[in-house]
mmCIF file of the protein (N, C-alpha, C, O) and its ligand, coordinates in Angstrom:
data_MODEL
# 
_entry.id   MODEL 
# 
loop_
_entity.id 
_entity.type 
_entity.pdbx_number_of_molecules 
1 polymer     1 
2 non-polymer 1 
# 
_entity_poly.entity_id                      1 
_entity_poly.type                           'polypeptide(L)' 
_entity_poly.nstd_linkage                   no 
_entity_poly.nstd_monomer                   no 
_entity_poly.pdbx_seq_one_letter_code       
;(UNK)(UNK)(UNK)(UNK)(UNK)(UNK)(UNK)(UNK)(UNK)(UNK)(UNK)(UNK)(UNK)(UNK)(UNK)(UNK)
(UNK)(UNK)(UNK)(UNK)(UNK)(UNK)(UNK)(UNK)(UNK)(UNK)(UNK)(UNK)(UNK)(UNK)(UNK)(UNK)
(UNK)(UNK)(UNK)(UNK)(UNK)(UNK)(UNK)(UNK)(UNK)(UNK)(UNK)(UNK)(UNK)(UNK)(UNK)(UNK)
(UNK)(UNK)(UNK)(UNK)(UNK)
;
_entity_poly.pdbx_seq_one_letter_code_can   XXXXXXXXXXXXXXXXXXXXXXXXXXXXXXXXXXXXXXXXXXXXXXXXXXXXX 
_entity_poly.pdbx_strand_id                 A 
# 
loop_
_entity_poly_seq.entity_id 
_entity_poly_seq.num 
_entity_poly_seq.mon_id 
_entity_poly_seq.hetero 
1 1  UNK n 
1 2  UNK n 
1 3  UNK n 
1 4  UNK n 
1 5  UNK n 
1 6  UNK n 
1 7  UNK n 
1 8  UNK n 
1 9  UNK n 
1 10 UNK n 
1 11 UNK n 
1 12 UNK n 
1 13 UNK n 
1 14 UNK n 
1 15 UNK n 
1 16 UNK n 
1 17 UNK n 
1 18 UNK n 
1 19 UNK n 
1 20 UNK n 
1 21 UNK n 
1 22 UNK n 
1 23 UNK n 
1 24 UNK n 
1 25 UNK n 
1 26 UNK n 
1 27 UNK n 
1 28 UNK n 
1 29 UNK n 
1 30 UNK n 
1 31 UNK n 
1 32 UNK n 
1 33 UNK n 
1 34 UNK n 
1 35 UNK n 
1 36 UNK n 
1 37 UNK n 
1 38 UNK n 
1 39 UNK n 
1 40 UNK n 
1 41 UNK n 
1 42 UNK n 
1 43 UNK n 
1 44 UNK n 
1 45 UNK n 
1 46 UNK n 
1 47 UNK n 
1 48 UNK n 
1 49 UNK n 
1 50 UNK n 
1 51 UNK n 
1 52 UNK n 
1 53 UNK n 
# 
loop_
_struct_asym.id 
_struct_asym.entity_id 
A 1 
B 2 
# 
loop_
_chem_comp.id 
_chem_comp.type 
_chem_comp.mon_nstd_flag 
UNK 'L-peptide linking' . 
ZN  non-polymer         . 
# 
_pdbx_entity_nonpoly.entity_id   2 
_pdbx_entity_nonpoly.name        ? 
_pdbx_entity_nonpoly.comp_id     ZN 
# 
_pdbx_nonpoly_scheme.asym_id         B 
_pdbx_nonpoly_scheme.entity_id       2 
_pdbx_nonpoly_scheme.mon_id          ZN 
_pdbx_nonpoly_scheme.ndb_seq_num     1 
_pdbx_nonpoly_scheme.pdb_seq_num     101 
_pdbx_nonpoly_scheme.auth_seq_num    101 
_pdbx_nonpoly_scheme.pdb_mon_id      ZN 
_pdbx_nonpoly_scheme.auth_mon_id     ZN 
_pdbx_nonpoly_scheme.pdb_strand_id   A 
_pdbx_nonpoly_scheme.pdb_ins_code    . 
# 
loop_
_atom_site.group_PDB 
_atom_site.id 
_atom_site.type_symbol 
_atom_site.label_atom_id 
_atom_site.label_alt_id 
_atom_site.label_comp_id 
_atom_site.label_asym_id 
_atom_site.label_entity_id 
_atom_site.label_seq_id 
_atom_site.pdbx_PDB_ins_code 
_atom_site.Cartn_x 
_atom_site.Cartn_y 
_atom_site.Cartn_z 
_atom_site.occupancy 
_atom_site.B_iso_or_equiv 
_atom_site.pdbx_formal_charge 
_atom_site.auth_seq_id 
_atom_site.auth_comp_id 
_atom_site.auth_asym_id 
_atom_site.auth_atom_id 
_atom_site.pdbx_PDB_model_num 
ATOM   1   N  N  . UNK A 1 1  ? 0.836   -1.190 0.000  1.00 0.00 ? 1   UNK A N  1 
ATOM   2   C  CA . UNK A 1 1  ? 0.000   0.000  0.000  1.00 0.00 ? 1   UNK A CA 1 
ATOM   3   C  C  . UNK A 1 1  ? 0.876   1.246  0.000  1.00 0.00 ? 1   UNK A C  1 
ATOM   4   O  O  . UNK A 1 1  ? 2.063   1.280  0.324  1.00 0.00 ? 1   UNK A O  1 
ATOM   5   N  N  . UNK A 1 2  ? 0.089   2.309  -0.428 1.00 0.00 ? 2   UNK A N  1 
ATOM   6   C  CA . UNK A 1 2  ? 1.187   3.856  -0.399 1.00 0.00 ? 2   UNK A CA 1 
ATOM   7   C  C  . UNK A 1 2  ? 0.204   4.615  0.723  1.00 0.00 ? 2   UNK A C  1 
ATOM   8   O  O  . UNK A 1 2  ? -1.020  4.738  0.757  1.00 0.00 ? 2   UNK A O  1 
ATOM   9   N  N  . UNK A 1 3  ? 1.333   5.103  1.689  1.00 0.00 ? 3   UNK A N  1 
ATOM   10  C  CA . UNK A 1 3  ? 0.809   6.148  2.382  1.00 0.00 ? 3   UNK A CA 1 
ATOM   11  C  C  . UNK A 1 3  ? 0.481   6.983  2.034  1.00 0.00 ? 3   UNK A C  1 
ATOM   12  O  O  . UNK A 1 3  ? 0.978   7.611  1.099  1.00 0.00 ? 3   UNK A O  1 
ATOM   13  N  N  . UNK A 1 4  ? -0.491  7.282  2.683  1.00 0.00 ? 4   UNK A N  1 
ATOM   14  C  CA . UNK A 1 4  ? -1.454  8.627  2.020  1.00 0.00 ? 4   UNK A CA 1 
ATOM   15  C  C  . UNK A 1 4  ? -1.100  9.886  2.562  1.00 0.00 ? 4   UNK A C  1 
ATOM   16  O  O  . UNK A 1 4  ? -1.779  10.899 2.395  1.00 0.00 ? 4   UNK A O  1 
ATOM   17  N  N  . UNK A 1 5  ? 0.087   9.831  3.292  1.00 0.00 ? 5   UNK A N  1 
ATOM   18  C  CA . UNK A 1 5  ? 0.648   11.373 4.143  1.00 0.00 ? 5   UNK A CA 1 
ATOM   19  C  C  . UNK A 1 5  ? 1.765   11.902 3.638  1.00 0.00 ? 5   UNK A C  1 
ATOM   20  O  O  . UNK A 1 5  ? 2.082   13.074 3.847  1.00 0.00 ? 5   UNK A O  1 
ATOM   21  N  N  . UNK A 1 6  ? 2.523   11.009 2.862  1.00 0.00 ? 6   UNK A N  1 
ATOM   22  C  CA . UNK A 1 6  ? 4.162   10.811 2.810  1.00 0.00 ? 6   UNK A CA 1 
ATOM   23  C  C  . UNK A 1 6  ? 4.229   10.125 1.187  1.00 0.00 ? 6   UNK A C  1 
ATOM   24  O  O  . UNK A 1 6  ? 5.347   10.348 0.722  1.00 0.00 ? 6   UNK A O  1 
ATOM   25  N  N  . UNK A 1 7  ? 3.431   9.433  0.307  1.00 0.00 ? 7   UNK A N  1 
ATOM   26  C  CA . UNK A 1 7  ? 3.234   8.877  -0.558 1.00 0.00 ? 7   UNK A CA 1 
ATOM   27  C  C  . UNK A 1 7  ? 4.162   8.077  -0.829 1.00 0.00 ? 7   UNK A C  1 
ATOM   28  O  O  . UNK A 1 7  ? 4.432   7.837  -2.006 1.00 0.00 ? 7   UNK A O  1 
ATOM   29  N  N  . UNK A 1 8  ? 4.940   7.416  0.347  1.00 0.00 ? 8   UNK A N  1 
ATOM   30  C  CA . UNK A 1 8  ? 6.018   6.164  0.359  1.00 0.00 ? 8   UNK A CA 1 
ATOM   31  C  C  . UNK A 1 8  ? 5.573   4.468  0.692  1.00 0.00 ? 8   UNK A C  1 
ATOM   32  O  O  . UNK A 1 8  ? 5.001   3.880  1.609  1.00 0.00 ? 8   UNK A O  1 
ATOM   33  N  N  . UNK A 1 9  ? 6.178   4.105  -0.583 1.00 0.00 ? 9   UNK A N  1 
ATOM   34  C  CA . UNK A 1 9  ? 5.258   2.646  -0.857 1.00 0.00 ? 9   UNK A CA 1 
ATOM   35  C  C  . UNK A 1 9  ? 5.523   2.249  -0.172 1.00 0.00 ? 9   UNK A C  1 
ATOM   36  O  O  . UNK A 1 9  ? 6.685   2.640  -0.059 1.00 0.00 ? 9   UNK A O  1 
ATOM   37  N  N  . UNK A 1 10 ? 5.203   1.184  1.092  1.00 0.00 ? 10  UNK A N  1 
ATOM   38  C  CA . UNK A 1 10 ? 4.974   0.476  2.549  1.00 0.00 ? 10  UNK A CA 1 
ATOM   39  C  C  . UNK A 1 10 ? 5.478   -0.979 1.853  1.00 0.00 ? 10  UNK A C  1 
ATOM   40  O  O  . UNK A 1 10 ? 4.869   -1.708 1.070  1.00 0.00 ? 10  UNK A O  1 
ATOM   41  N  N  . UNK A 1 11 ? 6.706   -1.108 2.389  1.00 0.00 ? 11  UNK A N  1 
ATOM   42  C  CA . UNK A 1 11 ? 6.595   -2.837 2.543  1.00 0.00 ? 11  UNK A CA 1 
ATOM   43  C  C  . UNK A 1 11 ? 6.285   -3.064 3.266  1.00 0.00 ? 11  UNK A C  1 
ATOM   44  O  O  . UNK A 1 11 ? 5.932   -4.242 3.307  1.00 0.00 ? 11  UNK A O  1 
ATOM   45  N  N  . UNK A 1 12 ? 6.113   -2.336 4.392  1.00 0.00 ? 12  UNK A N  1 
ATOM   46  C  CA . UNK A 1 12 ? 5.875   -2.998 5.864  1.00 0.00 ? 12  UNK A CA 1 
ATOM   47  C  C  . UNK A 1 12 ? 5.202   -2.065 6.670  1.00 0.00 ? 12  UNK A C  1 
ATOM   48  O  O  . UNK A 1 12 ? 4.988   -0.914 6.291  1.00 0.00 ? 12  UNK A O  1 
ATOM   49  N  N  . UNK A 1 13 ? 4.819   -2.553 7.882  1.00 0.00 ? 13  UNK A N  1 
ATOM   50  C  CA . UNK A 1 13 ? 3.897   -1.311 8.340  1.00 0.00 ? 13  UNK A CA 1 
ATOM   51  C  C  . UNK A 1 13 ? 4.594   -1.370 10.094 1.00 0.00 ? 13  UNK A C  1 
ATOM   52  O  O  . UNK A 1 13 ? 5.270   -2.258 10.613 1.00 0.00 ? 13  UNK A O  1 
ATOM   53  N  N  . UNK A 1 14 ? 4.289   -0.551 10.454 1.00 0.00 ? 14  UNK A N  1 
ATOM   54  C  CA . UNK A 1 14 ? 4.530   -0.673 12.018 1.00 0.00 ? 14  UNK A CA 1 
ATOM   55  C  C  . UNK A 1 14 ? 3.225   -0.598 13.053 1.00 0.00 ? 14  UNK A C  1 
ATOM   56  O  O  . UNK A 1 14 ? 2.611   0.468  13.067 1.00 0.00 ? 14  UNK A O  1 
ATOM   57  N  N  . UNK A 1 15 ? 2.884   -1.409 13.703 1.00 0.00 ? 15  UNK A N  1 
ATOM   58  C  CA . UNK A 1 15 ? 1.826   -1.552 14.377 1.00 0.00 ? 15  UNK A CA 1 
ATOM   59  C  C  . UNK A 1 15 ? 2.183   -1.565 15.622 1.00 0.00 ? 15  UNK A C  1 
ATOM   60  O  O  . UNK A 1 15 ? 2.936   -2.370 16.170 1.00 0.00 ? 15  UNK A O  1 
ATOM   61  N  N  . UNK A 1 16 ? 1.314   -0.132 16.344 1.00 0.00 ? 16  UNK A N  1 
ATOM   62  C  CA . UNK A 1 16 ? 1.594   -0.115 17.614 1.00 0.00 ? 16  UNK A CA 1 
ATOM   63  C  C  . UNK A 1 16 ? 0.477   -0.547 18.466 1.00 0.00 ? 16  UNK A C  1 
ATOM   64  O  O  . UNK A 1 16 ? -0.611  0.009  18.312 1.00 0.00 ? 16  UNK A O  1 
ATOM   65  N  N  . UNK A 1 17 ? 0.617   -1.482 19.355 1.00 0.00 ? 17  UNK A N  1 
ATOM   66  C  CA . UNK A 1 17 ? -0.266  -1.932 20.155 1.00 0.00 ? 17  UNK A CA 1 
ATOM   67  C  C  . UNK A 1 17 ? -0.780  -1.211 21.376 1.00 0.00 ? 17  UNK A C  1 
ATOM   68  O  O  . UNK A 1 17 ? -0.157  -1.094 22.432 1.00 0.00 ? 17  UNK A O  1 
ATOM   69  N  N  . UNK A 1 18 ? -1.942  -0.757 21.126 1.00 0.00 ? 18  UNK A N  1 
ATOM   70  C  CA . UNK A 1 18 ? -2.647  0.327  21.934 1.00 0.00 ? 18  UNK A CA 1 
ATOM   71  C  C  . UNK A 1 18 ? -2.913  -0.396 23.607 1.00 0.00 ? 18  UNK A C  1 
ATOM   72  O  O  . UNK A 1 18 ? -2.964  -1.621 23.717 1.00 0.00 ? 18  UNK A O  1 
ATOM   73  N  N  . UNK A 1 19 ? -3.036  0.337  24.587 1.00 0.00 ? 19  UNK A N  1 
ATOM   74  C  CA . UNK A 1 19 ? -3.090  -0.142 25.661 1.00 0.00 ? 19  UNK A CA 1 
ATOM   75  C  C  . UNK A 1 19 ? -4.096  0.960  26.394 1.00 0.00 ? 19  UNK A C  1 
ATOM   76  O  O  . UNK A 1 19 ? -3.892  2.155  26.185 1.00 0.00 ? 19  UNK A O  1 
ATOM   77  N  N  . UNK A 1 20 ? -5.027  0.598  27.131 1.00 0.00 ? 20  UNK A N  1 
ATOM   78  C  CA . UNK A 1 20 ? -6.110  1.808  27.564 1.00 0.00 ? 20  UNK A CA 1 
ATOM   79  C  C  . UNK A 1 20 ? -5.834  2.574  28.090 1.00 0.00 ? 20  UNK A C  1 
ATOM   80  O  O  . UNK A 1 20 ? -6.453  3.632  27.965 1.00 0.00 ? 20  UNK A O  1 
ATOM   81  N  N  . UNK A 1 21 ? -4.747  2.466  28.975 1.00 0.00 ? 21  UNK A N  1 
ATOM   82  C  CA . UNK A 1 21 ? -4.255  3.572  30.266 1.00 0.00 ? 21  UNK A CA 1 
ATOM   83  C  C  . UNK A 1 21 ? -3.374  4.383  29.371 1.00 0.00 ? 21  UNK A C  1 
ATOM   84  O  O  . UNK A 1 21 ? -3.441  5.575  29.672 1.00 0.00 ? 21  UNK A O  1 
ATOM   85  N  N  . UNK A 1 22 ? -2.729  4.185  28.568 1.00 0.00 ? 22  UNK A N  1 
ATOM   86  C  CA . UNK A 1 22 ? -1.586  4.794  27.847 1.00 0.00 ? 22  UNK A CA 1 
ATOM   87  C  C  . UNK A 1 22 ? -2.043  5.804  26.793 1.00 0.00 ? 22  UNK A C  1 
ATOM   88  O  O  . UNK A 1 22 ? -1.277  6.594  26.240 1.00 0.00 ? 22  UNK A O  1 
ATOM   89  N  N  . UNK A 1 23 ? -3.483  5.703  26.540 1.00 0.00 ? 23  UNK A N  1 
ATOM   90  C  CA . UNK A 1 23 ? -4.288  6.277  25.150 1.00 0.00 ? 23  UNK A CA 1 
ATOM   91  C  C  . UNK A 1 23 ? -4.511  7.494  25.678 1.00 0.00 ? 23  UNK A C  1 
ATOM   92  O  O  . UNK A 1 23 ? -5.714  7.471  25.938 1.00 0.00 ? 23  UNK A O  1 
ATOM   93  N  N  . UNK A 1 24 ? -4.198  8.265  25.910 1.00 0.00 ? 24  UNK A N  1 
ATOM   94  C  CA . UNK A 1 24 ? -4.319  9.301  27.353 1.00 0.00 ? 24  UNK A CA 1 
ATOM   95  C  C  . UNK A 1 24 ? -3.981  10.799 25.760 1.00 0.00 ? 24  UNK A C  1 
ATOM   96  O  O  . UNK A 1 24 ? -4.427  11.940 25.885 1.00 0.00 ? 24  UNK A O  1 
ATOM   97  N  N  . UNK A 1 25 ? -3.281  10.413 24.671 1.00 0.00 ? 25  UNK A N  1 
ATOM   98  C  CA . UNK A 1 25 ? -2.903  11.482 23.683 1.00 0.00 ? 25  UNK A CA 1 
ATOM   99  C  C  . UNK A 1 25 ? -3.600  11.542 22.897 1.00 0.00 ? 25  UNK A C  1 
ATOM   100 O  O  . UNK A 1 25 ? -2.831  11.553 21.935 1.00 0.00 ? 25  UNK A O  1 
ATOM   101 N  N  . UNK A 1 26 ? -4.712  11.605 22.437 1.00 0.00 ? 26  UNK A N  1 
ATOM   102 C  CA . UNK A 1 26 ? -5.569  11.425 21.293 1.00 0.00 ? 26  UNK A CA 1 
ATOM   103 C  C  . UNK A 1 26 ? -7.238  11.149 21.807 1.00 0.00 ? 26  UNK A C  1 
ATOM   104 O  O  . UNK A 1 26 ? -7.648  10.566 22.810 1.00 0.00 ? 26  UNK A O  1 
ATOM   105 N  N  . UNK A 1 27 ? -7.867  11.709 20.872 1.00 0.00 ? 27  UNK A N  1 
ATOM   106 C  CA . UNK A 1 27 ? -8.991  11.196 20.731 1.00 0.00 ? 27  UNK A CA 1 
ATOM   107 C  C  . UNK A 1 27 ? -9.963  10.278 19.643 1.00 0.00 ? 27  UNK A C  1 
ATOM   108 O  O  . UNK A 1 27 ? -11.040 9.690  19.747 1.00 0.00 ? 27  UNK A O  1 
ATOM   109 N  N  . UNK A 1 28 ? -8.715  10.548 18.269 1.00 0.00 ? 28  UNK A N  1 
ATOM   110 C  CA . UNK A 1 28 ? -8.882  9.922  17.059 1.00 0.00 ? 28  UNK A CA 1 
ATOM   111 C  C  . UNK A 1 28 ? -8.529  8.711  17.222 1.00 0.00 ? 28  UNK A C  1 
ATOM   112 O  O  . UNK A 1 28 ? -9.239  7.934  16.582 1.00 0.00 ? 28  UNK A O  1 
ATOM   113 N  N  . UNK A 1 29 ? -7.771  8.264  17.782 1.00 0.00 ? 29  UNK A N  1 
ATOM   114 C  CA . UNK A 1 29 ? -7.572  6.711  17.674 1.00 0.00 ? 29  UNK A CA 1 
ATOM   115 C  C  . UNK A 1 29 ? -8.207  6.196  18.699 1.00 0.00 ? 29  UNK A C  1 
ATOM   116 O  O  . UNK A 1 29 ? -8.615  6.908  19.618 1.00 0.00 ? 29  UNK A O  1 
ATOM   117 N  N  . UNK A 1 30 ? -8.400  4.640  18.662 1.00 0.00 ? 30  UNK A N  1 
ATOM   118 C  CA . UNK A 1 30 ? -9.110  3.994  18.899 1.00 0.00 ? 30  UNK A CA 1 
ATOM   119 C  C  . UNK A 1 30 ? -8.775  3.578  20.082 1.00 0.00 ? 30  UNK A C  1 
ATOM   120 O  O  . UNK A 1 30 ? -7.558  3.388  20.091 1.00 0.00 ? 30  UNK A O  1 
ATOM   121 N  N  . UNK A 1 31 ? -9.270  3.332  21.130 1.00 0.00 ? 31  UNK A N  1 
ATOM   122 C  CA . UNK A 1 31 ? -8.863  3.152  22.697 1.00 0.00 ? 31  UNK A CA 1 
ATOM   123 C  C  . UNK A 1 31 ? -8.148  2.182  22.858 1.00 0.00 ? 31  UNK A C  1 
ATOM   124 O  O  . UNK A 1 31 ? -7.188  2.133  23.626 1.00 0.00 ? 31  UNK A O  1 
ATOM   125 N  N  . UNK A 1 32 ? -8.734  0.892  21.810 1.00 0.00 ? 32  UNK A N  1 
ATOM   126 C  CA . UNK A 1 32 ? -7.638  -0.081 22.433 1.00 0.00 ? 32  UNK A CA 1 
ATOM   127 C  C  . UNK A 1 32 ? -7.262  -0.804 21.440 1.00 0.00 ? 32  UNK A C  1 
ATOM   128 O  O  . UNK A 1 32 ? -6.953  0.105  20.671 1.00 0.00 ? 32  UNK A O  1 
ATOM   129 N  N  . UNK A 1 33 ? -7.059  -1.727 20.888 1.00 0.00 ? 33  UNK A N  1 
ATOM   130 C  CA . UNK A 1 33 ? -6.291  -2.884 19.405 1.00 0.00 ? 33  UNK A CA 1 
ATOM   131 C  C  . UNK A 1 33 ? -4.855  -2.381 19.560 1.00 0.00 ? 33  UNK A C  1 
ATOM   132 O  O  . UNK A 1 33 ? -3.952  -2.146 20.362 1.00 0.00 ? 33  UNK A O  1 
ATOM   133 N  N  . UNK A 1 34 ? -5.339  -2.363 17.887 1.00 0.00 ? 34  UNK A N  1 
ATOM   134 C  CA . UNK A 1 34 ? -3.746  -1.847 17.081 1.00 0.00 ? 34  UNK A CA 1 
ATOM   135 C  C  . UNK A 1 34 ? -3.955  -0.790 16.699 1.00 0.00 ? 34  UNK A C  1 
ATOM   136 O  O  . UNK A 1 34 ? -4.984  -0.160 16.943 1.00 0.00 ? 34  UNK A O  1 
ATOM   137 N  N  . UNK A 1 35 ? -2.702  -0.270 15.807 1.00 0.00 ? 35  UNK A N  1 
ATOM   138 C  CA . UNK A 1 35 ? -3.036  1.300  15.228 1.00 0.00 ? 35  UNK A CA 1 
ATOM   139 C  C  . UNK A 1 35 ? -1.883  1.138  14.082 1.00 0.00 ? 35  UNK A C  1 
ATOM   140 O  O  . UNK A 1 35 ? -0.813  0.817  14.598 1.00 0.00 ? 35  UNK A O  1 
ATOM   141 N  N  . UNK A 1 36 ? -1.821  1.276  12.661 1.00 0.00 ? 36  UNK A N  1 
ATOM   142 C  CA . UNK A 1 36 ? -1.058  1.100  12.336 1.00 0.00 ? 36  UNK A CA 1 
ATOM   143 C  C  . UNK A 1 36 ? -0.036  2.456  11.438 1.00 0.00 ? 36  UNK A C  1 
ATOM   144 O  O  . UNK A 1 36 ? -0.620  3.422  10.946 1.00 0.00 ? 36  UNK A O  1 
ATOM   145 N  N  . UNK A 1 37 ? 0.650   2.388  11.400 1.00 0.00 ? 37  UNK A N  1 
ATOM   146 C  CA . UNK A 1 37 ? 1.347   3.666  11.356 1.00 0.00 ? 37  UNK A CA 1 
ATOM   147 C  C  . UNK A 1 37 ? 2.507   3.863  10.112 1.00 0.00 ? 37  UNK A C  1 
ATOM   148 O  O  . UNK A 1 37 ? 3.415   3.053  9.922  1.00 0.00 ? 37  UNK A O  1 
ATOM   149 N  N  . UNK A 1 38 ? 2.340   4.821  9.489  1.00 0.00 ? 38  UNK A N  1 
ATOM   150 C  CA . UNK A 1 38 ? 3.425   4.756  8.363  1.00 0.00 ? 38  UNK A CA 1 
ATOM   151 C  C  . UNK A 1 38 ? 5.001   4.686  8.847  1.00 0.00 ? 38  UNK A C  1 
ATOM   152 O  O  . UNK A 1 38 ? 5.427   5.588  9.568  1.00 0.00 ? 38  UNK A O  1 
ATOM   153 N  N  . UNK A 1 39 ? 5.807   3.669  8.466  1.00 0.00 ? 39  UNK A N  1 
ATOM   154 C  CA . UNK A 1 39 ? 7.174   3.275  9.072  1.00 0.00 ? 39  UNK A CA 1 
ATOM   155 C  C  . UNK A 1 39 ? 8.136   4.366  8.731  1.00 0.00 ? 39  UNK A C  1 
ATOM   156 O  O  . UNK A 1 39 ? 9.218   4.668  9.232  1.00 0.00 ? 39  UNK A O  1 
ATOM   157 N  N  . UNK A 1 40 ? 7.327   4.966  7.566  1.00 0.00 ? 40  UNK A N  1 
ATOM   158 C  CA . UNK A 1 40 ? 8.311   6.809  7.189  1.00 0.00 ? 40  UNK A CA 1 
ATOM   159 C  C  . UNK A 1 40 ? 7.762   8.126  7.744  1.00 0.00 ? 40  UNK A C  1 
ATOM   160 O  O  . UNK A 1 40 ? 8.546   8.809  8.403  1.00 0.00 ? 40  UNK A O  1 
ATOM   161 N  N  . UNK A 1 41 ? 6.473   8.581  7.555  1.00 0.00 ? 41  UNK A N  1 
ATOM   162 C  CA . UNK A 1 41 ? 6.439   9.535  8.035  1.00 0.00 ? 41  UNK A CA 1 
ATOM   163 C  C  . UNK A 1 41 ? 5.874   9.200  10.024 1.00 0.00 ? 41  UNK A C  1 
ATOM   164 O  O  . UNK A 1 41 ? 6.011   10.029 10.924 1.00 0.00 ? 41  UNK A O  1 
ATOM   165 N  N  . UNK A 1 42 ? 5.566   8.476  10.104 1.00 0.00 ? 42  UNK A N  1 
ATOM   166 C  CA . UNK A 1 42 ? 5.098   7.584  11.847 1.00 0.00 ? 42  UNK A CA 1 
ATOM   167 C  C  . UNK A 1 42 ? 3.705   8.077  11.747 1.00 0.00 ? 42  UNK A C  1 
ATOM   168 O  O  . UNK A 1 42 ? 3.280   8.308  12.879 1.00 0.00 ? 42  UNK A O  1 
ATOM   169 N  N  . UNK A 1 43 ? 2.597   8.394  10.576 1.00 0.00 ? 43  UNK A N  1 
ATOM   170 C  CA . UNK A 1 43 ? 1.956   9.042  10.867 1.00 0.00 ? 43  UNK A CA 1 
ATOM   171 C  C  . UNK A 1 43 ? 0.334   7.913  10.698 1.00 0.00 ? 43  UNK A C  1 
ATOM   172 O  O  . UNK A 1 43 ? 0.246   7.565  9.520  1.00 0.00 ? 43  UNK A O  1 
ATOM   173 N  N  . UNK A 1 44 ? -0.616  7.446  11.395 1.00 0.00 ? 44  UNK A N  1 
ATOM   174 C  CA . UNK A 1 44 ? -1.159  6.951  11.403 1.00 0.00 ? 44  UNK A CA 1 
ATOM   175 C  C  . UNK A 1 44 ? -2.207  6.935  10.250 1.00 0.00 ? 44  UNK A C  1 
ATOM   176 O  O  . UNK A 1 44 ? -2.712  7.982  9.845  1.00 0.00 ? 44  UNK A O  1 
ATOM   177 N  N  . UNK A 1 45 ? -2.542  5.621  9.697  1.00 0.00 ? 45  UNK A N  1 
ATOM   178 C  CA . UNK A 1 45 ? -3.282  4.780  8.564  1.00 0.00 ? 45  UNK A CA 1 
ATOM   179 C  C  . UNK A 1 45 ? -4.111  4.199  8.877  1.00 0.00 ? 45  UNK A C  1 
ATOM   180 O  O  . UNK A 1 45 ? -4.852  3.736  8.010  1.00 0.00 ? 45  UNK A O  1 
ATOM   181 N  N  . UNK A 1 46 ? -4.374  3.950  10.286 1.00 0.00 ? 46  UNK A N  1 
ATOM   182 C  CA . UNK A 1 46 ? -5.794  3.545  10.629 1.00 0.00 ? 46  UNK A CA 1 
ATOM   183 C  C  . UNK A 1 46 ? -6.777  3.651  10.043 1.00 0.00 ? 46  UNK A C  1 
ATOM   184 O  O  . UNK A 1 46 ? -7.472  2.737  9.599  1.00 0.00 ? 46  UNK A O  1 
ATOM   185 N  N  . UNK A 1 47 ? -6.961  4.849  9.970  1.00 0.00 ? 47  UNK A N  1 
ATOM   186 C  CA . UNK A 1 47 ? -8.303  5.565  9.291  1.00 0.00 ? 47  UNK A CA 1 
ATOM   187 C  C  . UNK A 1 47 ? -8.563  4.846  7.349  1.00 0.00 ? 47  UNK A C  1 
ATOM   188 O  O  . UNK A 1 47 ? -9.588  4.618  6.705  1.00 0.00 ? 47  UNK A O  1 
ATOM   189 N  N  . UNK A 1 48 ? -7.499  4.745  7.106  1.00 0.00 ? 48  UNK A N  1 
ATOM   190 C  CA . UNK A 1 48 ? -7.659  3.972  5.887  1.00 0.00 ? 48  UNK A CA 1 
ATOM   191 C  C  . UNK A 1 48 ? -8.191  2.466  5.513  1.00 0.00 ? 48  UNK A C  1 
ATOM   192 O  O  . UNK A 1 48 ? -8.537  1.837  4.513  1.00 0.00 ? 48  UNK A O  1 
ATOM   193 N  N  . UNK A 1 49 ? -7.984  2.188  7.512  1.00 0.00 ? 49  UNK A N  1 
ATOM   194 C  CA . UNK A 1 49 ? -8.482  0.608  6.994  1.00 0.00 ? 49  UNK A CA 1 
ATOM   195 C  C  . UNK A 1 49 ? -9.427  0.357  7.791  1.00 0.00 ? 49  UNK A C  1 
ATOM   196 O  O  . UNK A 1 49 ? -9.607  1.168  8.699  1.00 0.00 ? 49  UNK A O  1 
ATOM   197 N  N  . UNK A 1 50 ? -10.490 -1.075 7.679  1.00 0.00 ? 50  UNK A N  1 
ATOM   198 C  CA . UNK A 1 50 ? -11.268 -0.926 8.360  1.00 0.00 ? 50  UNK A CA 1 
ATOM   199 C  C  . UNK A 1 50 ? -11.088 -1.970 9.542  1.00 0.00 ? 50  UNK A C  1 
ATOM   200 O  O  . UNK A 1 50 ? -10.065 -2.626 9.736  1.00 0.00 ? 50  UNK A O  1 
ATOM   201 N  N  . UNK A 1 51 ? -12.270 -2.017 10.315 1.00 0.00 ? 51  UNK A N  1 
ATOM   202 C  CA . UNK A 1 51 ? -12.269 -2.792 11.428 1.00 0.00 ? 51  UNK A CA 1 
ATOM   203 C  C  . UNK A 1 51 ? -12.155 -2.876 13.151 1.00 0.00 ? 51  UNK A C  1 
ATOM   204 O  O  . UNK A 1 51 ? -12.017 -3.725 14.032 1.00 0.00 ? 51  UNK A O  1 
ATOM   205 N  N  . UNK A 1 52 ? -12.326 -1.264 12.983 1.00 0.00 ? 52  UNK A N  1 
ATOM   206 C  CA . UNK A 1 52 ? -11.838 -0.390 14.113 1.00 0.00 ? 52  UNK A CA 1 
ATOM   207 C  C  . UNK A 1 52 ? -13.267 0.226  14.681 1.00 0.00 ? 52  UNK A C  1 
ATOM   208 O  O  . UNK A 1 52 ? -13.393 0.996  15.633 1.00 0.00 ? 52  UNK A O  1 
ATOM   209 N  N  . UNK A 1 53 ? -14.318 -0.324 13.835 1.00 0.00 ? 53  UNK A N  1 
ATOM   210 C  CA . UNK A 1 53 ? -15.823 0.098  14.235 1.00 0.00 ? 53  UNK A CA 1 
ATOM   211 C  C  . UNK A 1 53 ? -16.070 -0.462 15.895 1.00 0.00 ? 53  UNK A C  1 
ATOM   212 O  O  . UNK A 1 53 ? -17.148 -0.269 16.457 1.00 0.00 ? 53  UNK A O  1 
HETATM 213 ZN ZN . ZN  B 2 .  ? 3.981   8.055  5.424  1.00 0.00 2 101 ZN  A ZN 1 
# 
């Protein structure tokens, strides 16, 4: 996939594993799962995928 912030093709992604107490910076992301994040610009892709309903 190409990031949609940075337009750098993703071999890989970095997935940070959300934890409830720690979610304390945001209100856009999702309280708890994963979150996955562009490995170039660090800037989150969540929103691009689904499953986070
Ligand atoms: Zn990016």
């Amino acid at each position: 996939m190409v990031c949609p912030h940075c337009g750098k093709e993703l071999e890989e992604l970095a997935v940070v594993r959300l934890l409830r107490s720690r979610v304390n910076f945001t209100s856009t992301l999702p309280r708890r799962g994963q979150v996955i994040t562009c490995i170039e610009c660090r800037k989150v892709l969540t929103a691009e995928l689904a499953g986070f309903a």
